[in-house]
DRENROLO-678263 format. One record per atom (N, C-alpha, C): x, y, z; residue in three letters; atom name. Coordinates in steps of 0.1 Angstrom, whole numbers, plus 5000, padded with zeros to 4 digits. Each point is the difference from the previous one (the first is absolute). Layout:
// DRENROLO-678263
<r c1="X" c2="Y" c3="Z" resn="ALA" name="CA"/>
...
END
This chain:
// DRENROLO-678263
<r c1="9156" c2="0217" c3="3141" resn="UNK" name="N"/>
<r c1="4989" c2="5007" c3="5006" resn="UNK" name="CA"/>
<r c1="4999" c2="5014" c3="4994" resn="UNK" name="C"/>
<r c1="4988" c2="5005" c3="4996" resn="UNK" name="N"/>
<r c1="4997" c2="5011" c3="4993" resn="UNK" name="CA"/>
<r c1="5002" c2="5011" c3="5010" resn="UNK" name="C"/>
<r c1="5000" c2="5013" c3="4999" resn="UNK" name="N"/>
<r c1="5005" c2="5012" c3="5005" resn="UNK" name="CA"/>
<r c1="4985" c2="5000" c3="5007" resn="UNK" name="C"/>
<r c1="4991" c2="5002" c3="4996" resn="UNK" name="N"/>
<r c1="4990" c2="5001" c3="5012" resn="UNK" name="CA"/>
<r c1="4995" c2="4985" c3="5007" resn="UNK" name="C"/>
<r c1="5002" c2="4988" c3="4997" resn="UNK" name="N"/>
<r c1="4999" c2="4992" c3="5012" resn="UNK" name="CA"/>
<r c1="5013" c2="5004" c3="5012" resn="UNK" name="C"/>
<r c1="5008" c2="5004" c3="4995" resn="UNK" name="N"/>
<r c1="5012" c2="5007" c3="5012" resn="UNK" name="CA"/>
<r c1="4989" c2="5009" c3="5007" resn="UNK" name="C"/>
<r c1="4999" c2="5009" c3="4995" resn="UNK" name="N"/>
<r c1="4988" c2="5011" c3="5004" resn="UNK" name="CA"/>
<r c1="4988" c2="4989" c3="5013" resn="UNK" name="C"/>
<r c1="4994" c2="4995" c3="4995" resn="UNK" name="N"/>
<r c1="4986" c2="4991" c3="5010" resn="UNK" name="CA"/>
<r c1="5014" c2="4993" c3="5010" resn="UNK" name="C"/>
<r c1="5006" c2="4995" c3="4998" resn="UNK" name="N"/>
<r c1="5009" c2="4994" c3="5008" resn="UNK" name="CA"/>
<r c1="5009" c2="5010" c3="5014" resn="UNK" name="C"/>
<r c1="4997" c2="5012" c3="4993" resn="UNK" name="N"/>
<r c1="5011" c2="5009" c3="5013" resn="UNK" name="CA"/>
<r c1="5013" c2="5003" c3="4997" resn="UNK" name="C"/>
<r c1="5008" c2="4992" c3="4987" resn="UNK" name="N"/>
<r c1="5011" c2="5005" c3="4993" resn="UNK" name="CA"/>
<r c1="5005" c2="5011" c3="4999" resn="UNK" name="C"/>
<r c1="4991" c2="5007" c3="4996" resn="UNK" name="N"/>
<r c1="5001" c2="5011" c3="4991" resn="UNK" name="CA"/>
<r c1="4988" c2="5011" c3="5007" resn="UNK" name="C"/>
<r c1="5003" c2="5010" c3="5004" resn="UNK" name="N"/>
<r c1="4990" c2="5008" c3="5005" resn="UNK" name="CA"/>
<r c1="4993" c2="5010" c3="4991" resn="UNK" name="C"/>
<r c1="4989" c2="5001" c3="5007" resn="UNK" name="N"/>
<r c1="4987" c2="5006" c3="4991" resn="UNK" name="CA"/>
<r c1="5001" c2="5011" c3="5007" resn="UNK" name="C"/>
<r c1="4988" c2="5013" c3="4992" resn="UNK" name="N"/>
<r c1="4989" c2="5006" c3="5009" resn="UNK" name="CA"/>
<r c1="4990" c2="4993" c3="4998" resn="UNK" name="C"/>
<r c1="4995" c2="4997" c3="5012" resn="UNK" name="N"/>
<r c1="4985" c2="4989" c3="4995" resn="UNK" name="CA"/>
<r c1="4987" c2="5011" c3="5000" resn="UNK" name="C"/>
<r c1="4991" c2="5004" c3="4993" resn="UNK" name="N"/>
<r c1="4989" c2="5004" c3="5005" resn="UNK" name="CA"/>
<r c1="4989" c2="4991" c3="5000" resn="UNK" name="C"/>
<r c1="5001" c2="4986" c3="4999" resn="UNK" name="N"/>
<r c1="4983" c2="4992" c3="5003" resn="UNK" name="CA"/>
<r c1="5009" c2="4988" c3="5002" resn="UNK" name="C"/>
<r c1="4994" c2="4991" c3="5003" resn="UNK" name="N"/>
<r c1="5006" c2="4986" c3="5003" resn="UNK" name="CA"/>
<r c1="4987" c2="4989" c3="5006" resn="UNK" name="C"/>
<r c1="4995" c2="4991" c3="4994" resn="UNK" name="N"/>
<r c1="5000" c2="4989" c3="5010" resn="UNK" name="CA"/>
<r c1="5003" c2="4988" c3="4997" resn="UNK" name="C"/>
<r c1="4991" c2="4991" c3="5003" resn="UNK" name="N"/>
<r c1="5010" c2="4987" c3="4998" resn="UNK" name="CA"/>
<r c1="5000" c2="4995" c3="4985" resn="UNK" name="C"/>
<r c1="4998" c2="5003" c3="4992" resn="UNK" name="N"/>
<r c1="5002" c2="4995" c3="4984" resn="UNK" name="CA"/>
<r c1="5006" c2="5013" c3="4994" resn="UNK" name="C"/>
<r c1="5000" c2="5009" c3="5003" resn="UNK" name="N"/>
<r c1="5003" c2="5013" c3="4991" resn="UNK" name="CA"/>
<r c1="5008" c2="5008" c3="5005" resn="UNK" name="C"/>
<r c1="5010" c2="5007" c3="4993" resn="UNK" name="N"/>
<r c1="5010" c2="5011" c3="5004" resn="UNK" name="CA"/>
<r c1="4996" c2="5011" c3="4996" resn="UNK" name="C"/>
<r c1="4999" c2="5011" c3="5000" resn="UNK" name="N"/>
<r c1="5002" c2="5016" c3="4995" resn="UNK" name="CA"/>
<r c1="5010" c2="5016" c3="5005" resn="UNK" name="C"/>
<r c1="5007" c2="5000" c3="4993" resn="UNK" name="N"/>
<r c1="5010" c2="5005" c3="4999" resn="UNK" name="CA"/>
<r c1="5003" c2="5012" c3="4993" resn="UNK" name="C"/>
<r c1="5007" c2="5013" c3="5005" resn="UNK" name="N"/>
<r c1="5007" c2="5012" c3="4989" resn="UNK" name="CA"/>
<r c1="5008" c2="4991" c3="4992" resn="UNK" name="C"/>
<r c1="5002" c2="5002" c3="4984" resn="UNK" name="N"/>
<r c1="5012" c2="5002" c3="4993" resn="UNK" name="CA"/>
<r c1="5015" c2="5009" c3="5000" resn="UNK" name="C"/>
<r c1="5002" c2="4994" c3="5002" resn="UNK" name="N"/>
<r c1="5013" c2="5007" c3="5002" resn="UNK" name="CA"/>
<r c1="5006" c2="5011" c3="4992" resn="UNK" name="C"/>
<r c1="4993" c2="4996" c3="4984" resn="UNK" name="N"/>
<r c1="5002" c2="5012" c3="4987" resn="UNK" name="CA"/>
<r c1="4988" c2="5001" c3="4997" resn="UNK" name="C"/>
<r c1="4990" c2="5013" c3="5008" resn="UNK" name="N"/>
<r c1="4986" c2="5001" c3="4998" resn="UNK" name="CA"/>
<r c1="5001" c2="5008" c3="4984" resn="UNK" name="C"/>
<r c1="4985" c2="4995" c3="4996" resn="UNK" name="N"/>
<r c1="4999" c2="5009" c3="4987" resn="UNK" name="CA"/>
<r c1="4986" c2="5008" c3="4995" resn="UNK" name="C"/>
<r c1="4995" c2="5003" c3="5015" resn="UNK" name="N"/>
<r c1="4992" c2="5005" c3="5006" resn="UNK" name="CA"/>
<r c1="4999" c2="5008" c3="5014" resn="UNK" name="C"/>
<r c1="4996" c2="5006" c3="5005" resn="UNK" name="N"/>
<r c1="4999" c2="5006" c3="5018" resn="UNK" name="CA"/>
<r c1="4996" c2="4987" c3="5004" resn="UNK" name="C"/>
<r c1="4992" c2="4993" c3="5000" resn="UNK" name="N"/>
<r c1="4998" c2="4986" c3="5002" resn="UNK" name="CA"/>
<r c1="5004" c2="4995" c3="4996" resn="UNK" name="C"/>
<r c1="5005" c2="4985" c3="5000" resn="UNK" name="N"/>
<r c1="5006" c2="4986" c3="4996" resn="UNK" name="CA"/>
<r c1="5003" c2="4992" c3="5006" resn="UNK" name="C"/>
<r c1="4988" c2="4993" c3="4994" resn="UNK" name="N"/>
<r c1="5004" c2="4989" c3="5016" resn="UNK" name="CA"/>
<r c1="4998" c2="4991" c3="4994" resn="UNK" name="C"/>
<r c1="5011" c2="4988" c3="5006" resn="UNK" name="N"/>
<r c1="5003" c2="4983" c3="4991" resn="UNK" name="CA"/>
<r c1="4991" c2="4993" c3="5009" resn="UNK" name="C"/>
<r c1="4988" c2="4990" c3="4995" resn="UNK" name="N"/>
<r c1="4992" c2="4992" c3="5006" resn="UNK" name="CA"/>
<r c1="5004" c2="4986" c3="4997" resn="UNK" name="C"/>
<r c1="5001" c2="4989" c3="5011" resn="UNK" name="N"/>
<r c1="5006" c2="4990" c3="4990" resn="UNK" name="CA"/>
<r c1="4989" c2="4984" c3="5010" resn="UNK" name="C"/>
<r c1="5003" c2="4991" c3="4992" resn="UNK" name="N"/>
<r c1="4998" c2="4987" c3="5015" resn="UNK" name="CA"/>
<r c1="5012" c2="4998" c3="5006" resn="UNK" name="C"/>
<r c1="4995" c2="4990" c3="5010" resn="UNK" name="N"/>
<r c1="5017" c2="4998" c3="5008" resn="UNK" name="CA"/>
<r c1="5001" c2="4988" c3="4994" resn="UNK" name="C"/>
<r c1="4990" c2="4991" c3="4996" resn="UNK" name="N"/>
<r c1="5006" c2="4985" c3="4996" resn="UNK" name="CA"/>
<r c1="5007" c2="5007" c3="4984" resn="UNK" name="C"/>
<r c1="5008" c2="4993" c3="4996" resn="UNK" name="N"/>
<r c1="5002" c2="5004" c3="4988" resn="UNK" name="CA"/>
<r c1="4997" c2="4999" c3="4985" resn="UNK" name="C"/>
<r c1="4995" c2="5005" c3="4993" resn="UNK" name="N"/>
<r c1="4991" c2="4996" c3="4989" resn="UNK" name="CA"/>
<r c1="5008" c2="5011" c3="4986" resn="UNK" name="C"/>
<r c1="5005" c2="4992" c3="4994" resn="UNK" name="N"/>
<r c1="5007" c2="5005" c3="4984" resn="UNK" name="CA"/>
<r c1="4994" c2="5011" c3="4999" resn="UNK" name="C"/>
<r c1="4991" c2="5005" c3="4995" resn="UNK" name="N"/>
<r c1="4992" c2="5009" c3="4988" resn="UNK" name="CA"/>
<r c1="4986" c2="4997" c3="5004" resn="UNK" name="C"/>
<r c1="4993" c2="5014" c3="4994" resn="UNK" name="N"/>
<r c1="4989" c2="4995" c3="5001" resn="UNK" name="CA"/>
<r c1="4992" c2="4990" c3="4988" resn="UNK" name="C"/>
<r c1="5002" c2="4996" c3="4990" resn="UNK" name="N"/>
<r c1="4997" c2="4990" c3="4992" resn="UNK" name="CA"/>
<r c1="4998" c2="4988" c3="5008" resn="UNK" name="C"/>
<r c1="5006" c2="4994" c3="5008" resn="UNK" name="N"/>
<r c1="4999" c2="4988" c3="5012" resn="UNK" name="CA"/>
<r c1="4995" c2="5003" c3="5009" resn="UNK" name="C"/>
<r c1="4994" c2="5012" c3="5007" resn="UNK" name="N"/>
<r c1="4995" c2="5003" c3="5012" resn="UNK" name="CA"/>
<r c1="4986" c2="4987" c3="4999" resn="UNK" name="C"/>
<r c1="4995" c2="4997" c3="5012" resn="UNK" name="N"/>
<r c1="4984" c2="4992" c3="5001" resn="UNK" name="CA"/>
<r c1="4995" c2="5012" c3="5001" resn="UNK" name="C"/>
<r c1="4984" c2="5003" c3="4995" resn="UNK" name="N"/>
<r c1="4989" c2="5007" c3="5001" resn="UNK" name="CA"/>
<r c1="4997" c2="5001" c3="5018" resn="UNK" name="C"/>
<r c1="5007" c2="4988" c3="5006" resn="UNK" name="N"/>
<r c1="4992" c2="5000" c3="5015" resn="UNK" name="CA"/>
<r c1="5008" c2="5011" c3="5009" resn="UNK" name="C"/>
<r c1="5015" c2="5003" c3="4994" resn="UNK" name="N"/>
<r c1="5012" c2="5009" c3="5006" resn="UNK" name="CA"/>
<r c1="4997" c2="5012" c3="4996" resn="UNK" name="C"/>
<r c1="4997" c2="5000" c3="4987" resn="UNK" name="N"/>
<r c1="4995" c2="5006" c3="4995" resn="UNK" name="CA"/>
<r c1="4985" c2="5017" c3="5008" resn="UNK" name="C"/>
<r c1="4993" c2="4985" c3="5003" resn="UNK" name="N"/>
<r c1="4987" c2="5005" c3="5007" resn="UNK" name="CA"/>
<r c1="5004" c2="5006" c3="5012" resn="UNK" name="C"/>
<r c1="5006" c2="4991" c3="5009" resn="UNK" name="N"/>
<r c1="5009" c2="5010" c3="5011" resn="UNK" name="CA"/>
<r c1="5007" c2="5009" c3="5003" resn="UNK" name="C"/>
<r c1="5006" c2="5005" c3="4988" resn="UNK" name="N"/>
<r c1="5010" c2="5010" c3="5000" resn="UNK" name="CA"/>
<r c1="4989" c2="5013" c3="4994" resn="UNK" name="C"/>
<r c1="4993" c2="4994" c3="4995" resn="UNK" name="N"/>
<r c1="4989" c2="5015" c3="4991" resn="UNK" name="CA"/>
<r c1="5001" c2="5007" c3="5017" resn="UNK" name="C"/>
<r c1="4991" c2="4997" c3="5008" resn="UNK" name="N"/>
<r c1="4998" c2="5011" c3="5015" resn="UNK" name="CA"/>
<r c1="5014" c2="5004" c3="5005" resn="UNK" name="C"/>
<r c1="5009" c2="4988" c3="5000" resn="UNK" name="N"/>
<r c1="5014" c2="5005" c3="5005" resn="UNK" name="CA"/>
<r c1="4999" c2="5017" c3="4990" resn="UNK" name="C"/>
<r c1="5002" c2="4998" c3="4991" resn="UNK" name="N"/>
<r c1="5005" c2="5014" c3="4992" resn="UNK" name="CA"/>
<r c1="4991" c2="5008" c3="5002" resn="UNK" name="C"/>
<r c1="4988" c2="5002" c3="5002" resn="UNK" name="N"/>
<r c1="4990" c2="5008" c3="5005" resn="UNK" name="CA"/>
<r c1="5001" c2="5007" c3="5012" resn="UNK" name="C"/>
<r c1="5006" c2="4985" c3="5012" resn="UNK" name="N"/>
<r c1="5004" c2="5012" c3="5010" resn="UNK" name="CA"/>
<r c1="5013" c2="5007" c3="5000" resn="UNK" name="C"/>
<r c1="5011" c2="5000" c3="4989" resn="UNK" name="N"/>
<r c1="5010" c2="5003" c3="4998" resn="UNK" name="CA"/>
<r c1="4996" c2="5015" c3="4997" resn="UNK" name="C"/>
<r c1="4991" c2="4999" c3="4988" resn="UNK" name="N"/>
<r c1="5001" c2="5012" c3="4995" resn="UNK" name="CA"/>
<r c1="4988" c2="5010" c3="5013" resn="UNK" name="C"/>
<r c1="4997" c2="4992" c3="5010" resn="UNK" name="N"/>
<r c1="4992" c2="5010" c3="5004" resn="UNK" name="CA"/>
<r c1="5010" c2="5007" c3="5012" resn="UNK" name="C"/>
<r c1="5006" c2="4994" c3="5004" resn="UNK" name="N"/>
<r c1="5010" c2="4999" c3="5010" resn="UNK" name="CA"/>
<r c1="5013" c2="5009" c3="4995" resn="UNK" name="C"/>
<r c1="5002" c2="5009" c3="4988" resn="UNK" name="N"/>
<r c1="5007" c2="5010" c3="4994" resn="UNK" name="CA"/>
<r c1="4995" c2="5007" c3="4996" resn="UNK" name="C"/>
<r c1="4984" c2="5003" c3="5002" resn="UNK" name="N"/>
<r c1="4995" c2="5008" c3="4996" resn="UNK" name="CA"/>
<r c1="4997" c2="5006" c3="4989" resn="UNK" name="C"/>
<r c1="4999" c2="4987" c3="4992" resn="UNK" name="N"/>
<r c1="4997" c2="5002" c3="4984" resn="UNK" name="CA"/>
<r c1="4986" c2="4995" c3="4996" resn="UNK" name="C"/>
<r c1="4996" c2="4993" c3="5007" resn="UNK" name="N"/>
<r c1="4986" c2="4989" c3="4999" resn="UNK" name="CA"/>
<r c1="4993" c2="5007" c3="4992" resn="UNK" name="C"/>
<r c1="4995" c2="5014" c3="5001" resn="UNK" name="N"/>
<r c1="4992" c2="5012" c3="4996" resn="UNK" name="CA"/>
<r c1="5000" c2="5005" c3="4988" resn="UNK" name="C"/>
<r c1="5012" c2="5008" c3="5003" resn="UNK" name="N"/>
<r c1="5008" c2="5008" c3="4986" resn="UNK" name="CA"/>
<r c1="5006" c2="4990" c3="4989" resn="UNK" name="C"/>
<r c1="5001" c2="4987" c3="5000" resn="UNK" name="N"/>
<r c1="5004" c2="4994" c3="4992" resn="UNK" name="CA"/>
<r c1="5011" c2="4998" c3="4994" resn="UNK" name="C"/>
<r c1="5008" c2="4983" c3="5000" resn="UNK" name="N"/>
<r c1="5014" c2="4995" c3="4994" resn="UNK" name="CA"/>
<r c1="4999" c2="4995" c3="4990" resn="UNK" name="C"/>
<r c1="5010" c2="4995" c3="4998" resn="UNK" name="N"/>
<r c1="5008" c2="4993" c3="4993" resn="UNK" name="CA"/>
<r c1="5004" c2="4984" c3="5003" resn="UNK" name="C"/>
<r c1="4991" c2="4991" c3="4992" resn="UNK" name="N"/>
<r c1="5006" c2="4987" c3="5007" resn="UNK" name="CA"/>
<r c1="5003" c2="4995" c3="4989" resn="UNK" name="C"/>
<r c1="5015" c2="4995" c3="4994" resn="UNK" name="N"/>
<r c1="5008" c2="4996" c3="4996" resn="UNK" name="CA"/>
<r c1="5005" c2="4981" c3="5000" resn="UNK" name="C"/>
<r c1="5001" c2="4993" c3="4992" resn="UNK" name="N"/>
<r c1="5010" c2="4986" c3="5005" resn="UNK" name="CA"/>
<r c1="5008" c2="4997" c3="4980" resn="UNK" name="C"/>
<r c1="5011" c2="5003" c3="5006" resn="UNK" name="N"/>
<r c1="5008" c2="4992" c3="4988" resn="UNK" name="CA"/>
<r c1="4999" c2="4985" c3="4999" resn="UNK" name="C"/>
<r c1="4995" c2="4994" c3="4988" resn="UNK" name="N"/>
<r c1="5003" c2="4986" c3="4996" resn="UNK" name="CA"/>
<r c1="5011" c2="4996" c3="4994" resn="UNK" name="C"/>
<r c1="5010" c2="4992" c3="5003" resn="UNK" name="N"/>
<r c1="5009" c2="4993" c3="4987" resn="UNK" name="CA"/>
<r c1="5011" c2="5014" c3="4997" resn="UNK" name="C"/>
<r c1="5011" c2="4991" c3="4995" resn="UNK" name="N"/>
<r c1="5009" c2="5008" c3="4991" resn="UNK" name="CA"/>
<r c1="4990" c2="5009" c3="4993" resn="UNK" name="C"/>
<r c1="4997" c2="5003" c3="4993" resn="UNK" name="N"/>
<r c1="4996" c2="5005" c3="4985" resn="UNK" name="CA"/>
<r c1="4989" c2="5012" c3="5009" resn="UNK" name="C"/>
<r c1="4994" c2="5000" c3="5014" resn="UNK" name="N"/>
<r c1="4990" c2="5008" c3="5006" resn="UNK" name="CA"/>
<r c1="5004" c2="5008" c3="5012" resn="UNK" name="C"/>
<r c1="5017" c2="4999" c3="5003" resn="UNK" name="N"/>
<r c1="5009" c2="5007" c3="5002" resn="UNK" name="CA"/>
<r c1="5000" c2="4998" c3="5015" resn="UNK" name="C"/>
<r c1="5000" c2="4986" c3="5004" resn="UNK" name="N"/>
<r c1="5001" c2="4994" c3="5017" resn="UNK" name="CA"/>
<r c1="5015" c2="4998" c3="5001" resn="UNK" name="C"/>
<r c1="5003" c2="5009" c3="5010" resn="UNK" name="N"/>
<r c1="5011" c2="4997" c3="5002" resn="UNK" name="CA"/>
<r c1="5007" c2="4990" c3="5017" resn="UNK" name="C"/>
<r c1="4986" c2="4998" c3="5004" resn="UNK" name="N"/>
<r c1="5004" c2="4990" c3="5011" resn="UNK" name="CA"/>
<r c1="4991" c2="4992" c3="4999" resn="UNK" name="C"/>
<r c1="5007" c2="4986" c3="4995" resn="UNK" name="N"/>
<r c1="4989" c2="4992" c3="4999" resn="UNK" name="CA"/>
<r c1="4995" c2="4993" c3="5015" resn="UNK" name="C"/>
<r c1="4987" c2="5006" c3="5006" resn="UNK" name="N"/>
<r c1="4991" c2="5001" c3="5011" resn="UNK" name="CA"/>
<r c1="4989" c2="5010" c3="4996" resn="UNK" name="C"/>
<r c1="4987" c2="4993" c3="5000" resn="UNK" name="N"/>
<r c1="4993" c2="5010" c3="4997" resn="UNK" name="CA"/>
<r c1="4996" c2="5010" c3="5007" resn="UNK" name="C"/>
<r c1="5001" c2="5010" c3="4998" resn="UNK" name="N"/>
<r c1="4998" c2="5011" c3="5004" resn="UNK" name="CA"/>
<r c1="4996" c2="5015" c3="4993" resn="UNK" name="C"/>
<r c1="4993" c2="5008" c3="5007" resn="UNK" name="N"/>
<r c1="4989" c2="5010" c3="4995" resn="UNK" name="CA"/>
<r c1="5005" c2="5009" c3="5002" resn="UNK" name="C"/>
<r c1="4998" c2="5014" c3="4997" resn="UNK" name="N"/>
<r c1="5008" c2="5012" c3="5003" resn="UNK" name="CA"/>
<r c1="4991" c2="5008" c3="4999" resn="UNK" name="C"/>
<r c1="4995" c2="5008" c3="5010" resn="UNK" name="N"/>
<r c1="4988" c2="5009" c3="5001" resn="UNK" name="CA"/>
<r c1="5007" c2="5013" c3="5005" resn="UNK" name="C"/>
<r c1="4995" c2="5010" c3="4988" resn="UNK" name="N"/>
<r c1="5006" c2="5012" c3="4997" resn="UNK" name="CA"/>
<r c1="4989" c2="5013" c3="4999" resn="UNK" name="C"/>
<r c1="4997" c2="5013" c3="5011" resn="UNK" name="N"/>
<r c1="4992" c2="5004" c3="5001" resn="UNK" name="CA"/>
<r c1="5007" c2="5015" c3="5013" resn="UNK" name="C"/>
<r c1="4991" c2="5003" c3="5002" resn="UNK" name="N"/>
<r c1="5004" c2="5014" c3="5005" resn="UNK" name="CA"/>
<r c1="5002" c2="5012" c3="4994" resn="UNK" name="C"/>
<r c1="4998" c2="5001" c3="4980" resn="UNK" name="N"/>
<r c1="5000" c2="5007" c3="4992" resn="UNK" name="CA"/>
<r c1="4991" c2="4999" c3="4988" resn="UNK" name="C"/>
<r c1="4996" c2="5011" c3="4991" resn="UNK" name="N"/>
<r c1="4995" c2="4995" c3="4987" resn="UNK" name="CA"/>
<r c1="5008" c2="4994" c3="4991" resn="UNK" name="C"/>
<r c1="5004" c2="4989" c3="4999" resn="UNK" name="N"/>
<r c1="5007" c2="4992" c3="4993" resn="UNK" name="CA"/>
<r c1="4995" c2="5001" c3="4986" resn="UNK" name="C"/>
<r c1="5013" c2="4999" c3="4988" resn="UNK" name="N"/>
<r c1="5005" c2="5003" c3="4988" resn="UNK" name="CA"/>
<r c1="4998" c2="4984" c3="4996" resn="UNK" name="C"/>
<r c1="4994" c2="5006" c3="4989" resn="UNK" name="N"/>
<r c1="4995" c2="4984" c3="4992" resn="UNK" name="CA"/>
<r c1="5006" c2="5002" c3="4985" resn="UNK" name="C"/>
<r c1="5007" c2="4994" c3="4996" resn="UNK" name="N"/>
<r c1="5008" c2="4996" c3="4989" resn="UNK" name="CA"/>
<r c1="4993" c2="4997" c3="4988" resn="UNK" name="C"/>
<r c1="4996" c2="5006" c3="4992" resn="UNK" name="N"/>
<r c1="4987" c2="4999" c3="4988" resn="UNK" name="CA"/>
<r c1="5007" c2="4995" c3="4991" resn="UNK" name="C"/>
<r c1="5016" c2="4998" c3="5000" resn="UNK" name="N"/>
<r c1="5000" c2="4999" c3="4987" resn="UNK" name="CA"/>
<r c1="5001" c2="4992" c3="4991" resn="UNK" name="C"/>
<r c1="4993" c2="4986" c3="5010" resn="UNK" name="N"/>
<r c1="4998" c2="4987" c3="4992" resn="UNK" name="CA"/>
<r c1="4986" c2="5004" c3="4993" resn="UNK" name="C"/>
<r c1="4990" c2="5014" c3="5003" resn="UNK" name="N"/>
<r c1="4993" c2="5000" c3="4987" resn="UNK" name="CA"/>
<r c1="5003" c2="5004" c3="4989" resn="UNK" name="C"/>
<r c1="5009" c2="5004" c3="4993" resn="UNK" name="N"/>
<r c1="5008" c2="5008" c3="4991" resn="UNK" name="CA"/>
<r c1="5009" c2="4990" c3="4991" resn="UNK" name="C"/>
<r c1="4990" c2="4991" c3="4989" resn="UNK" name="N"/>
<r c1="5007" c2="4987" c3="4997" resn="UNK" name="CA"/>
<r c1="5017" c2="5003" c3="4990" resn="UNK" name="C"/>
<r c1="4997" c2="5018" c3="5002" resn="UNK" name="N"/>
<r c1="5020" c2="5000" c3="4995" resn="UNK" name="CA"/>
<r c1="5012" c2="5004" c3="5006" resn="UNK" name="C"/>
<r c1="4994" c2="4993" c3="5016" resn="UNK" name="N"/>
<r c1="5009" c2="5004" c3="5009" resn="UNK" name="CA"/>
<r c1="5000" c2="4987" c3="5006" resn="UNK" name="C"/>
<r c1="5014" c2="4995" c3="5001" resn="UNK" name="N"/>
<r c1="5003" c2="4985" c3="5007" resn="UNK" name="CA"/>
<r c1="4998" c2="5000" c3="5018" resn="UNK" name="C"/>
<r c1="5000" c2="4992" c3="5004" resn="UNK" name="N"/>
<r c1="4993" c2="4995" c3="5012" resn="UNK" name="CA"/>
<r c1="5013" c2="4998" c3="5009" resn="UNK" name="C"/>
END
């Protein structure tokens, strides 16, 4: 069992900030932001490459009221999902990471084709 189905299960304790019955939302523990918050499902789903479009559909408002309910809705985040080895997921459970409460630093230097990635 994956580190966040412990998490939907009661294993493992959260800070929850949203919850209902399909969706978790949660502080990270190693924010990288004033905000950071882990959005996840409770059933468990690999990555998002497998997600259905219909979970999919239901989780769009879930994150909406997440980010309004942190008080970012406005000023504007960061919504984040690693795919796969190679897209840098390190728990395989899909999950979103919304990062906001600052002007966030954007990393240009994949335009700069002599600078590696």
């Amino acid at each position: 069992m994956c580190i966040f189905c412990k998490i939907v299960n009661g294993e493992i304790p959260n800070n929850t900030v949203h919850e209902s019955d399909h969706f978790l939302a949660f502080h990270d523990l190693y924010p990288k932001a004033p905000v950071h918050i882990l959005i996840i499902p409770k059933q468990h789903v690999d990555c998002f490459q497998v997600v259905s479009p219909e979970m999919m559909a239901d989780m769009t408002p879930f994150i909406q009221e997440v980010a309004t309910k942190v008080g970012i809705d406005q000023s504007g985040y960061r919504l984040i999902t690693n795919n796969g080895a190679d897209g840098g997921q390190e728990v395989n459970h899909l999950h979103f990471h919304m990062l906001g409460g600052a002007k966030l630093v954007w990393d240009h230097s994949h335009e700069d084709p002599h600078k590696s990635i």
